[in-house]
GUTOR-851182 format. One line per field, with one value per residue (C-alpha): residue number from 1; z, x, y; residue in one letter. Coordinates in steps of 0.25 Angstrom, whole numbers. Example, Ala and Ser with C-alpha at 12.3 -4.5 7.8 and 13.67 -1.06 7.14 Angstrom:
REM GUTOR-851182
seq = [1|2]
up = [31|29]
east = [49|55]
north = [-18|-4]
type = [a|s]
This chain:
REM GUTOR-851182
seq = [1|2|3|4|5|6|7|8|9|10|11|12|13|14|15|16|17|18|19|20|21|22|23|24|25|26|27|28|29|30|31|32|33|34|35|36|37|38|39|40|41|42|43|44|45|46|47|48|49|50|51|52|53|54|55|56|57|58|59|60|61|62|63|64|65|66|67|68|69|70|71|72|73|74|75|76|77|78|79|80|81|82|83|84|85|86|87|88|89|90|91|92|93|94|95|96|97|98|99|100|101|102|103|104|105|106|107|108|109|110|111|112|113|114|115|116|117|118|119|120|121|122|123|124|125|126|127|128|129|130|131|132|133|134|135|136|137|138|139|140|141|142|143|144|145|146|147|148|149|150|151|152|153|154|155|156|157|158|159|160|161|162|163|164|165|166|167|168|169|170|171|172|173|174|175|176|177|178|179|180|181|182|183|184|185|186|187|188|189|190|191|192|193|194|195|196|197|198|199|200|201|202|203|204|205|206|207|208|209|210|211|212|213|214|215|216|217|218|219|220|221|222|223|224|225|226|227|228|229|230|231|232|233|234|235|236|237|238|239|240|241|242|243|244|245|246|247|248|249|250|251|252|253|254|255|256|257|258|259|260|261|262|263|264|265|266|267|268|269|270|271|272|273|274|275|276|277|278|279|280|281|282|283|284|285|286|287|288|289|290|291|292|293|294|295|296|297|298|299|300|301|302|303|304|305|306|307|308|309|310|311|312|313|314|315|316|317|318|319|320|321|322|323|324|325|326|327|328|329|330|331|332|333|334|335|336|337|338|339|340|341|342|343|344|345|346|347|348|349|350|351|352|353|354|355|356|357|358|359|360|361|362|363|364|365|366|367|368|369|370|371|372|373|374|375|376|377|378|379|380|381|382|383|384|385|386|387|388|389|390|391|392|393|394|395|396|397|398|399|400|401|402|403|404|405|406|407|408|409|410|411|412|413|414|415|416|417|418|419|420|421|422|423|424|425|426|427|428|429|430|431|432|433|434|435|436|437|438|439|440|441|442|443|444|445|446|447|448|449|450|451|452|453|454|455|456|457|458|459|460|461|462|463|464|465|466|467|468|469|470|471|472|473|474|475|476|477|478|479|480|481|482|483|484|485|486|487|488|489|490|491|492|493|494|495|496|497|498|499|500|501|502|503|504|505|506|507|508|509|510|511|512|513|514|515|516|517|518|519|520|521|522|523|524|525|526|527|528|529|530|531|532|533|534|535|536|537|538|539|540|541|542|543|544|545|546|547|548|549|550|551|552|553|554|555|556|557|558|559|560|561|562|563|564|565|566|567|568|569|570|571|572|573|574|575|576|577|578|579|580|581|582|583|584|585|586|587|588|589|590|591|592|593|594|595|596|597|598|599|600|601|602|603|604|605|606|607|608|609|610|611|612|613|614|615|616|617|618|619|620|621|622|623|624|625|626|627|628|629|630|631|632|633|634|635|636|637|638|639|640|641|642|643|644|645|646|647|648|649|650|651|652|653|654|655|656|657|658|659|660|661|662|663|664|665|666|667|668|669|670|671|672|673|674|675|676|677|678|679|680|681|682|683|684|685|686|687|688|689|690|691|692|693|694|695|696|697|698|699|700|701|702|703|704|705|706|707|708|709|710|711|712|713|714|715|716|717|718|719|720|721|722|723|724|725|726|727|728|729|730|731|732|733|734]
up = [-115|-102|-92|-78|-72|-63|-54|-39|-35|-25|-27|-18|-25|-32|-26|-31|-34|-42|-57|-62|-68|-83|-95|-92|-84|-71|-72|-73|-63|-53|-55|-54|-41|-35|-37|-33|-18|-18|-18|-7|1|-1|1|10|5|6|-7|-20|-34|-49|-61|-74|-87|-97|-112|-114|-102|-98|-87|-75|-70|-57|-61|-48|-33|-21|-5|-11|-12|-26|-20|-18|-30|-41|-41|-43|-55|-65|-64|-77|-76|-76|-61|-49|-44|-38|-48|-60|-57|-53|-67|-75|-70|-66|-51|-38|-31|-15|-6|11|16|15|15|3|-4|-2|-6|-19|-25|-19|-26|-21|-9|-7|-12|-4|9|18|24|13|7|-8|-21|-32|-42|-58|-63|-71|-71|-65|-72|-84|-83|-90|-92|-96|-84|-86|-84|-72|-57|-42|-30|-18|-4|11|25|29|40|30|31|23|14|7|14|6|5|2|-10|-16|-15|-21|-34|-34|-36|-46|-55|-54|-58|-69|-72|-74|-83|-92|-92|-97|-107|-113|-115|-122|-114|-105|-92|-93|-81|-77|-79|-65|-55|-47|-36|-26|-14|-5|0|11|25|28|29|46|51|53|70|67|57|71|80|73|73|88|89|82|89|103|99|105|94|79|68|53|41|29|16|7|0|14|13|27|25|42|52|64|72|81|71|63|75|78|66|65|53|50|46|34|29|33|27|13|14|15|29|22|14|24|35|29|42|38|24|26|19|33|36|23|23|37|27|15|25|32|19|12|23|31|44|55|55|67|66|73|67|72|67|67|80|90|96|88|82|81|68|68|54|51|39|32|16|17|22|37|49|55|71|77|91|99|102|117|121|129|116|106|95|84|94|91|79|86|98|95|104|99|92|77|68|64|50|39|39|29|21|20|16|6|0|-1|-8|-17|-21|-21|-29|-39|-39|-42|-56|-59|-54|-66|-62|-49|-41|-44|-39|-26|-26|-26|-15|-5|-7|-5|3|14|19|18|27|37|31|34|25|12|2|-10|-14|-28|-27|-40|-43|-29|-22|-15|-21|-16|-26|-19|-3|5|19|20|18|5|13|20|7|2|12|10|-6|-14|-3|-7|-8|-2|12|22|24|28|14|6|13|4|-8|-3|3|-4|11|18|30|40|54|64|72|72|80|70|57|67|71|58|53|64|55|50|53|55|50|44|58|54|66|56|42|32|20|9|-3|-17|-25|-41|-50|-38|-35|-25|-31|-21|-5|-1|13|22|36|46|59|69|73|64|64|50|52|41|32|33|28|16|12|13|5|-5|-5|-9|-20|-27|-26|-32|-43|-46|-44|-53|-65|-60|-62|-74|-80|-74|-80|-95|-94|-92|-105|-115|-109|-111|-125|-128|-123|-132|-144|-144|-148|-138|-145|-159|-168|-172|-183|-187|-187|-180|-167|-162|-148|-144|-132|-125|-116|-111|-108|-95|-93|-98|-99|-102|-115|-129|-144|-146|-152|-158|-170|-176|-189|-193|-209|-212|-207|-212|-213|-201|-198|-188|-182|-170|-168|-157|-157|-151|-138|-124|-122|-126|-139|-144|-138|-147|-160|-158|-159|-173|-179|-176|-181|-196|-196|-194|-206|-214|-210|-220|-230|-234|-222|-226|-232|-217|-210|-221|-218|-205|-208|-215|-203|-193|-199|-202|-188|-185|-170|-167|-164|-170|-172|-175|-183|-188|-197|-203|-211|-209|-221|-215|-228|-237|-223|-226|-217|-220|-213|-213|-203|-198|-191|-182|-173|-183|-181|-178|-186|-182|-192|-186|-182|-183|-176|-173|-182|-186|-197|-204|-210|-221|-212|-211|-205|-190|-193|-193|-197|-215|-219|-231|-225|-232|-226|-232|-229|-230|-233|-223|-221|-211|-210|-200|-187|-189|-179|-180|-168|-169|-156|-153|-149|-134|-134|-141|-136|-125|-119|-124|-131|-147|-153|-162|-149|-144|-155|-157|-142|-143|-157|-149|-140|-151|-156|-143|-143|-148|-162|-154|-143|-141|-146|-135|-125|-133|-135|-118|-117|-126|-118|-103|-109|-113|-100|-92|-100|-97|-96|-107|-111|-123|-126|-132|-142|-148|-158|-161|-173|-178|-190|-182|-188|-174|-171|-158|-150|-141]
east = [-50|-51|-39|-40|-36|-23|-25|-29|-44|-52|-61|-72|-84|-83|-87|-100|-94|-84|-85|-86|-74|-76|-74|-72|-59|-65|-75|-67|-58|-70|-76|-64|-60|-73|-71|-58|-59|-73|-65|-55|-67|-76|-63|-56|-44|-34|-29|-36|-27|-34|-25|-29|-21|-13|-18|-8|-14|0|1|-8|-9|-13|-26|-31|-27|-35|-27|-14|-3|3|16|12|3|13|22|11|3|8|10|12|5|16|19|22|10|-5|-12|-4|-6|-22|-23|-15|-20|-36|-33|-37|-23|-24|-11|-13|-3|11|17|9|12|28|26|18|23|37|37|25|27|42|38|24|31|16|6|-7|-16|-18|-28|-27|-37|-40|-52|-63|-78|-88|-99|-96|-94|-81|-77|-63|-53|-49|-35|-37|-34|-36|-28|-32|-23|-29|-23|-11|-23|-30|-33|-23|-37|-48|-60|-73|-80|-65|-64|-77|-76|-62|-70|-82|-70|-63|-77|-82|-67|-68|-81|-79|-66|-74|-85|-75|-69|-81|-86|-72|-65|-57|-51|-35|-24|-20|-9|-7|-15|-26|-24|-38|-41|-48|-63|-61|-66|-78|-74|-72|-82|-75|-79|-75|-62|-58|-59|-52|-41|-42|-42|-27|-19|-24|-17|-4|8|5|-2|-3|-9|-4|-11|-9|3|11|7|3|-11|-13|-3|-5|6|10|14|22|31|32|39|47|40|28|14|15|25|21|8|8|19|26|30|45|46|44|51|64|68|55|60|64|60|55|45|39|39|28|19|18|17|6|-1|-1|-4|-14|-11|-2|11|20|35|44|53|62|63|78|74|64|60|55|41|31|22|10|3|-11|-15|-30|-33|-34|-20|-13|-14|0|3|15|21|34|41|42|58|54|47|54|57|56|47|53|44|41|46|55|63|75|83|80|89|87|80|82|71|58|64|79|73|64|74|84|73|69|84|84|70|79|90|84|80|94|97|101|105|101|114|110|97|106|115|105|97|109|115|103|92|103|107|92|86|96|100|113|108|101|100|92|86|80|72|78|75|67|78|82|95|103|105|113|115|123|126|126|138|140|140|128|120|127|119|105|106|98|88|76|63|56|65|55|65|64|70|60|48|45|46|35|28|32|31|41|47|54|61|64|75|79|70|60|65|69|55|49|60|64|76|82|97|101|117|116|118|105|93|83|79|67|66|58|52|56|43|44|31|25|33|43|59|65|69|76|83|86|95|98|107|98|83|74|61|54|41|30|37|50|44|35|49|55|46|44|59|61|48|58|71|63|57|74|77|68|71|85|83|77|89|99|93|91|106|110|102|106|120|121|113|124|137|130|129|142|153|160|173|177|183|199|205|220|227|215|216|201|197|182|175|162|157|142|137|139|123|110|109|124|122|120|120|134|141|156|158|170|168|177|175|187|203|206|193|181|169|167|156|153|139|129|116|106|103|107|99|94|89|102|110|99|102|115|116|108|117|128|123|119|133|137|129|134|149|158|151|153|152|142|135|136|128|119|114|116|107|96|95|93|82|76|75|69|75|73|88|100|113|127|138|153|156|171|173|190|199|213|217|213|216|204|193|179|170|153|147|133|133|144|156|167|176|191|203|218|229|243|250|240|229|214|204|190|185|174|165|153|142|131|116|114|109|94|89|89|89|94|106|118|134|147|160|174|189|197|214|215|229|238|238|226|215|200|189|176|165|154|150|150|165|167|154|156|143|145|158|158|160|170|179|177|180|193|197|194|202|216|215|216|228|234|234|246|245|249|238|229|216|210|218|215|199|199|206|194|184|190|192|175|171|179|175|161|149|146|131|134|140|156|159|173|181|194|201|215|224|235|245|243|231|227|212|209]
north = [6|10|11|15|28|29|38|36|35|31|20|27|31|44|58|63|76|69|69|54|49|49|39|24|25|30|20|9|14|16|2|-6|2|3|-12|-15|-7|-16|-27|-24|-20|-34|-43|-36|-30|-20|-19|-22|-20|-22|-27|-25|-32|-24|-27|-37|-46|-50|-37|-34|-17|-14|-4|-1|-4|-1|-1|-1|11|13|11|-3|-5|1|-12|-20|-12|-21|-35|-45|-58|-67|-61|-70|-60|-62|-56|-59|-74|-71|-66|-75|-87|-83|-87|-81|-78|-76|-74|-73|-68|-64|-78|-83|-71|-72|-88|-87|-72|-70|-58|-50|-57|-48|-36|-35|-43|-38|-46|-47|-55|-56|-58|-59|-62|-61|-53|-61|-56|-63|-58|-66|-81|-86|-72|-70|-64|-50|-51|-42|-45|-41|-41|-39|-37|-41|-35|-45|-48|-56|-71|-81|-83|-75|-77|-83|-68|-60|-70|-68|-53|-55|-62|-53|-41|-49|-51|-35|-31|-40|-38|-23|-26|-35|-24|-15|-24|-30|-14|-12|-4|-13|-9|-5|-3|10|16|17|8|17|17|16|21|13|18|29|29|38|51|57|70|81|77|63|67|77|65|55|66|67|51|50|62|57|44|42|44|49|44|44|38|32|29|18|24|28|42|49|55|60|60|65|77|68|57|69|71|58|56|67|74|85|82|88|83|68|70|66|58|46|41|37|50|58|54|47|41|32|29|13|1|-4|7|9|-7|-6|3|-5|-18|-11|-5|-19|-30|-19|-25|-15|-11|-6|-1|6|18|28|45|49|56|52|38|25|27|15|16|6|5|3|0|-2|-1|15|18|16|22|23|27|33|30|33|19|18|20|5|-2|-9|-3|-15|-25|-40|-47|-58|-67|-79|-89|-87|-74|-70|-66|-51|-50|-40|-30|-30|-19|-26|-40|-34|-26|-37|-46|-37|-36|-53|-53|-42|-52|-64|-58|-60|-72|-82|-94|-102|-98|-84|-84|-92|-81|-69|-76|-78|-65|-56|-65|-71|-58|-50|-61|-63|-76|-84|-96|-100|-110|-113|-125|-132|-145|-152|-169|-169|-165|-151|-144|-133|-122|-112|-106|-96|-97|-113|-122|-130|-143|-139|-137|-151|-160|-152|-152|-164|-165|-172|-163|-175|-173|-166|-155|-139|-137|-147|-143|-129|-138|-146|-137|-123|-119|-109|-114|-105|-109|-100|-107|-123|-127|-123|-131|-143|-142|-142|-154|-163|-169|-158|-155|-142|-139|-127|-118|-109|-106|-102|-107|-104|-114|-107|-114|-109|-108|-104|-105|-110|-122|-126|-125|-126|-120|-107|-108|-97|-99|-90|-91|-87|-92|-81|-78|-78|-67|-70|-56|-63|-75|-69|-63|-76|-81|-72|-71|-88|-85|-75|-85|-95|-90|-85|-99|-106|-97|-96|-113|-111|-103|-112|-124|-117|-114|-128|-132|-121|-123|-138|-135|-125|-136|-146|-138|-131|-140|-150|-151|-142|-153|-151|-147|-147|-137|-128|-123|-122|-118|-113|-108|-103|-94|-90|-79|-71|-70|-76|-90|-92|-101|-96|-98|-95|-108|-110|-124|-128|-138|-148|-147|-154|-156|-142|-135|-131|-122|-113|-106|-98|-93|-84|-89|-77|-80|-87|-98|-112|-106|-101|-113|-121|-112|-113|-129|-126|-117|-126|-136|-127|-125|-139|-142|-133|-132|-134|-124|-109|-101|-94|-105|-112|-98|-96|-112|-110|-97|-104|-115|-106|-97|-108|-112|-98|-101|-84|-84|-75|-83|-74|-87|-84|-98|-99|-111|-115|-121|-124|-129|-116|-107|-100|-97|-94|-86|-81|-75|-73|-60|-64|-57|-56|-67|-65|-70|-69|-73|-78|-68|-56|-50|-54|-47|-49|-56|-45|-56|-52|-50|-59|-62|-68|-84|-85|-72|-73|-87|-80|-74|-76|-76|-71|-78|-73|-82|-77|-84|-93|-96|-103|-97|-91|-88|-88|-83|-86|-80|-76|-61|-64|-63|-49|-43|-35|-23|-12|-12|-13|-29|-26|-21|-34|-40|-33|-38|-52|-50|-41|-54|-65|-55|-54|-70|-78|-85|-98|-95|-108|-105|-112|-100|-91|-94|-94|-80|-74|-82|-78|-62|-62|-69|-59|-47|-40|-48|-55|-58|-67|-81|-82|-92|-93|-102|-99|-106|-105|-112|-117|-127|-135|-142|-136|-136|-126]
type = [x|x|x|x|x|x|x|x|x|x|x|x|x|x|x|x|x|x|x|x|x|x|x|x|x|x|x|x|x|x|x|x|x|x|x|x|x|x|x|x|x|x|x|x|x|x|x|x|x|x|x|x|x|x|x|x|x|x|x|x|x|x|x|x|x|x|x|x|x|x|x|x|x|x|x|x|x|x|x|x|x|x|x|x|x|x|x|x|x|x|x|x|x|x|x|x|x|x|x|x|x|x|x|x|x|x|x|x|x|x|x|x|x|x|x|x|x|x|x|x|x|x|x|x|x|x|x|x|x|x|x|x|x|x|x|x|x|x|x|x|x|x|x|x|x|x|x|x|x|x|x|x|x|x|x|x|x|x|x|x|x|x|x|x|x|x|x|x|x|x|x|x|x|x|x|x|x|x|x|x|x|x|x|x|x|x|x|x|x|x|x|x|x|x|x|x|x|x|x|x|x|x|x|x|x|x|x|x|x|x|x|x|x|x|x|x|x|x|x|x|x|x|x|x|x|x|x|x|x|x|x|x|x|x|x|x|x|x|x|x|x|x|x|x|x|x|x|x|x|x|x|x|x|x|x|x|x|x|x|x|x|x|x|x|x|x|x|x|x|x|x|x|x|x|x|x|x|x|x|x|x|x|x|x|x|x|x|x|x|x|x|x|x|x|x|x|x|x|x|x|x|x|x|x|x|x|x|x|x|x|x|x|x|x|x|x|x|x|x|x|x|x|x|x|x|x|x|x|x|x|x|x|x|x|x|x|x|x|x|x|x|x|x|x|x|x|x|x|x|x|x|x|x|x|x|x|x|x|x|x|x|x|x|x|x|x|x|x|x|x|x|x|x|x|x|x|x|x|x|x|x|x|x|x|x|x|x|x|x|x|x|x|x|x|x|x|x|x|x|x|x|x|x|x|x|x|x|x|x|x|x|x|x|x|x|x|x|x|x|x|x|x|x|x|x|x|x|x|x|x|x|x|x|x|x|x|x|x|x|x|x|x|x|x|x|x|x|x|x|x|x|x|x|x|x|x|x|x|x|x|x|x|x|x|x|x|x|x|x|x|x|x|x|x|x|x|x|x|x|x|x|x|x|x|x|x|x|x|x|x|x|x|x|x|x|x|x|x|x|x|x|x|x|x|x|x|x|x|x|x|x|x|x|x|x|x|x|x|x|x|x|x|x|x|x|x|x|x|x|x|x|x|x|x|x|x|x|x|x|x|x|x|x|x|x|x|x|x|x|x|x|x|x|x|x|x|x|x|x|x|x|x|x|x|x|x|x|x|x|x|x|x|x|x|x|x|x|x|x|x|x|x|x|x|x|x|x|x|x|x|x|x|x|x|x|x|x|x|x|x|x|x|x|x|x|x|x|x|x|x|x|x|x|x|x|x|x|x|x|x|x|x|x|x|x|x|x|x|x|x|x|x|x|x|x|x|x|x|x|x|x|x|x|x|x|x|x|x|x|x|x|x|x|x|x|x|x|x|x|x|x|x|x|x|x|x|x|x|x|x|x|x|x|x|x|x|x|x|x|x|x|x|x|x|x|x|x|x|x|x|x|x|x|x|x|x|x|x|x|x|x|x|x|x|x|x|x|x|x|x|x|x|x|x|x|x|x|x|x|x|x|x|x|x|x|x|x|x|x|x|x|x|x|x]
């Protein structure tokens, strides 16, 4: 097996009076990277990046990259293939993936699109040899990047020397593959450096020298990383610092009045879309100074200039006719995306994905208004909004999607629309109405798994300029809120089923018995998909006899709901019998069914007559029995095997009294379980609180004190079942 070496190269052609690299690894590495910067050079790209698969096929490891720091390539070395990413999908799906710009990039991979918010162009493209027809891909991928100067399309002779890279890459992975020893990722990616210019004359080197200290200012020179490799006196005292300690170093290191977001935002800007940069930034002492960045595929040349007391220190973007209203910096926004796009992992529910989207993207945007909005039945809904009124939102909800509207359009379309002022939108739709009091609107199409959902509406109080960054964040901002959505719908709509599974397997009404005083509850859990396989039955045998179970089917979903309804239905069948006859049936059936799923049952078969009780359970909490007159205490039943593990399981049951006045409880672990406290303690709490309960307490009171003390309790992270039963000489129903 080969693997490639991590450390950093050059991809130039090796020194003669350099010992050739030995074994197989170096030559790997040599051939792959003298391919890969051959690449960049015939297509004309800046950055060229080589993924090679893990073993298991199912993972993609950046090997090599070429014109691209390791600060900016280190996110990127490992990429799994089920990514919303270029070369995962160009991979997994044998397609040629181009992006052309900024725009497209933020529309169709909202994630890289936010965390790489620069002007570039982009390929990606799978590796499969074109030496041998119907040869199988590698598994392998290139990406190369273009200058933010390049065209919205490849041209013909870009394309092809995209393919002719593709097939030598892949026909050297085949090579090696077919010889036994195929090509493995780094550890590391190596990290190439591109062809050198020819090295200057000592005369020539001396006037080049000349040439920059008679320019006006100072200048320095950066390389890929952000390190300064020259810098010239001149630019040192301009910013406040020595030469030796700036060369070496990091520009925001060394000087900590330059360490913000903003400023280290104009280098990674300029090093990834290699078009010029200019910004203005002040040392605490001394005048403005104005840095113009110029980048190429070796590093960037930066120059350094006192700001005139008369010019303007941040010059106005862009003219308008009318006032803008001031926007969060670059630095801000992206730090409260990155906070949204972290949010949205948490988001559950519909409403939460509302929530998080109004209370972080309003105020990071300068925002006064939002408003999501589902197509549902070929009309357009509202699902949640913040800074609109309720009866504003009435009239717009149930719009037809067929209505030309500013709303409707990005489901058609899956377009962005974005209006500077009203006279804008009343330009682009004569008929609209606008009652909202807002100056400036952008409508902004919710695209999951490449289809429209639905529209995101952001409103601000004065006439606002959107600049094409603004809108790639925008953009890239709605591609994240819909992808929360749709799972967050997906969820929603999984809950409704298991829940009404749930409410139509759990009895409606438990039957009455006389002289039996019965009251039952549930509560779902505090977090997941609120709906369980706990479950609670009461049996009417006979006048004086019953059956009861409570049960806790692993699990919190539709599975455990379904379960649930089967165990119920075992018992059902079997009611009436031994209790442990009714769980070792019950046992049998469930085994049988092989349904991968654990369930915990307490059954008590009731004779009023005999005042007896019977009891079995199958691995259980204890249940808790209170005489008239006298305390809670748990009942310490023979021990037996969770349902569906041994078919041939067998249960013990006890006879315990079961006179007048006596009280039974019967629940599920949910309501004594508490993080890290011991179960028997909350056990012995639910138990001081039945004591602490009068003989003549309702059942039905006392069942909603138990309840209301686990919902205000700590979170709880499972279901609550309870049954209460007690031997009363009233016929009572709680």
């Amino acid at each position: 097996m080969r693997n490639l070496s991590g450390r950093e190269q050059g991809a130039e052609p090796a020194d003669p009076s350099e010992p050739p690299a030995e074994g197989v690894e170096g030559a790997d590495q040599r051939a792959l990277g003298e391919a890969l910067v051959g690449a960049c050079a015939a297509a004309g790209a800046s950055v060229g990046m080589l993924y090679l698969p893990a073993p298991a096929r199912r993972v993609l490891h950046l090997a090599m990259t070429v014109g691209l720091s390791r600060e900016f390539a280190l996110p990127w070395s490992r990429v799994v293939l089920d990514d919303p990413i270029p070369v995962a999908d160009a991979v997994r799906d044998g397609r040629f993936v181009w992006l052309g710009g900024q725009e497209e990039t933020a529309r169709r991979y909202p994630r890289l699109g936010l965390v790489l918010p620069y002007d570039f162009a982009l390929a990606a493209a799978p590796l499969v040899p074109d030496s041998a027809p119907g040869a199988q891909a590698t598994g392998a991928g290139l990406v190369l990047l273009w200058p933010g100067s390049h065209a919205p399309h490849l041209t013909d002779e870009e394309r092809d020397a995209v393919d002719s890279a593709c097939g030598r890459l892949a026909n050297h992975l085949c090579r090696a593959r077919a010889a036994g020893h195929p090509v493995r990722p780094p550890a590391h990616p190596v990290m190439l450096r591109p062809l050198p210019p020819p090295t200057p004359g000592p005369v020539e080197a001396a006037a080049a020298m000349a040439f920059i200290r008679r320019l006006p200012g100072g200048n320095c020179a950066l390389d890929l990383n952000g390190t300064i490799t020259f810098i010239t006196t001149e630019a040192a005292e301009l910013l406040g610092a020595p030469v030796s300690r700036l060369r070496g170093a990091l520009p925001w290191e060394a000087l900590p009045w330059m360490d913000t977001p903003a400023i280290e935002d104009h280098y990674r800007a300029a090093a990834i879309s290699r078009l010029p940069r200019s910004f203005t930034a002040a040392p605490p002492i001394g005048r403005y100074l104005r840095f113009d960045l110029y980048p190429d595929d070796t590093g960037i040349s930066v120059r350094i200039t006192p700001v005139a007391a008369d010019e303007p220190v941040q010059p106005p973007a862009a003219p308008t006719a009318v006032p803008t209203e001031p926007s969060p910096s670059r630095a801000t926004a992206l730090y409260q995306l990155m906070h949204l796009a972290a949010a949205l992992t948490e988001a559950v529910h519909a409403r939460d994905v509302v929530e998080q989207a109004a209370d972080l993207l309003v105020p990071a945007l300068g925002a006064q208004a939002m408003a999501l909005l589902v197509a549902e039945e070929q009309r357009l809904r509202i699902v949640g909004f913040r800074g609109y009124t309720a009866e504003l939102m009435a009239r717009y909800d149930g719009i037809p999607l067929g209505i030309h509207t500013a709303s409707t359009h990005g489901l058609r379309t899956g377009e962005p629309l974005f209006f500077a002022d009203a006279g804008e939108l009343a330009a682009a739709f004569p008929a609209v109405v606008i009652g909202d009091g807002m100056a400036a609107w952008t409508f902004l199409p919710l695209i999951a798994s490449g289809r429209p959902i639905g529209t995101l509406i952001l409103a601000y109080a004065r006439p606002h300029s959107f600049v094409p960054g603004e809108r790639a964040i925008l953009t890239s901002l709605a591609g994240l809120i819909a992808q929360a959505l749709d799972r967050a719908r997906l969820y929603d709509s999984t809950h409704q089923l298991a829940h009404s599974l749930q409410t139509g397997l759990l009895p409606h009404v438990l039957p009455g018995v006389p002289h039996l005083e019965v009251a039952a509850r549930y509560l779902p859990a505090a977090h997941g998909l609120d709906i369980g396989g706990d479950f609670y039955d009461l049996i009417r045998i006979d006048d004086t006899t019953v059956a009861a179970a409570v049960g806790d089917v692993q699990g919190h979903n539709v599975n455990a709901a379904a379960l649930m309804g089967q165990v119920r239905t075992a018992v059902h069948a079997t009611a009436g019998e031994p209790p442990a006859e009714v769980l070792a049936r019950t046992n049998r059936l469930l085994t049988d069914l092989e349904p991968g799923l654990f369930t915990s049952c307490v059954y008590a078969h009731i004779d009023l007559a005999a005042r007896t009780a019977h009891l079995a359970t199958a691995g259980h909490p204890p249940p808790l029995l209170r005489h008239a007159g006298g305390p809670a205490k748990m009942l310490r039943l023979p021990p037996g095997l969770l349902l569906g593990i041994d078919p041939d399981a067998s249960y013990t049951a006890v006879e315990v009294p079961f006179e007048p006045g006596t009280l039974l409880a019967l629940y599920t672990d949910g309501l004594v379980e508490v993080a890290g406290e011991d179960l028997e303690d909350g056990i012995g709490a639910v138990a001081a609180r039945i004591t602490a309960t009068r003989d003549l307490h309702p059942v039905g009171t006392l069942a909603d004190d138990l309840i209301g003390q686990a919902r205000g309790g700590a979170p709880r992270t499972d279901d609550v079942a309870l049954l209460l039963l007690r031997f009363a000489q009233e016929d009572r129903h709680g």
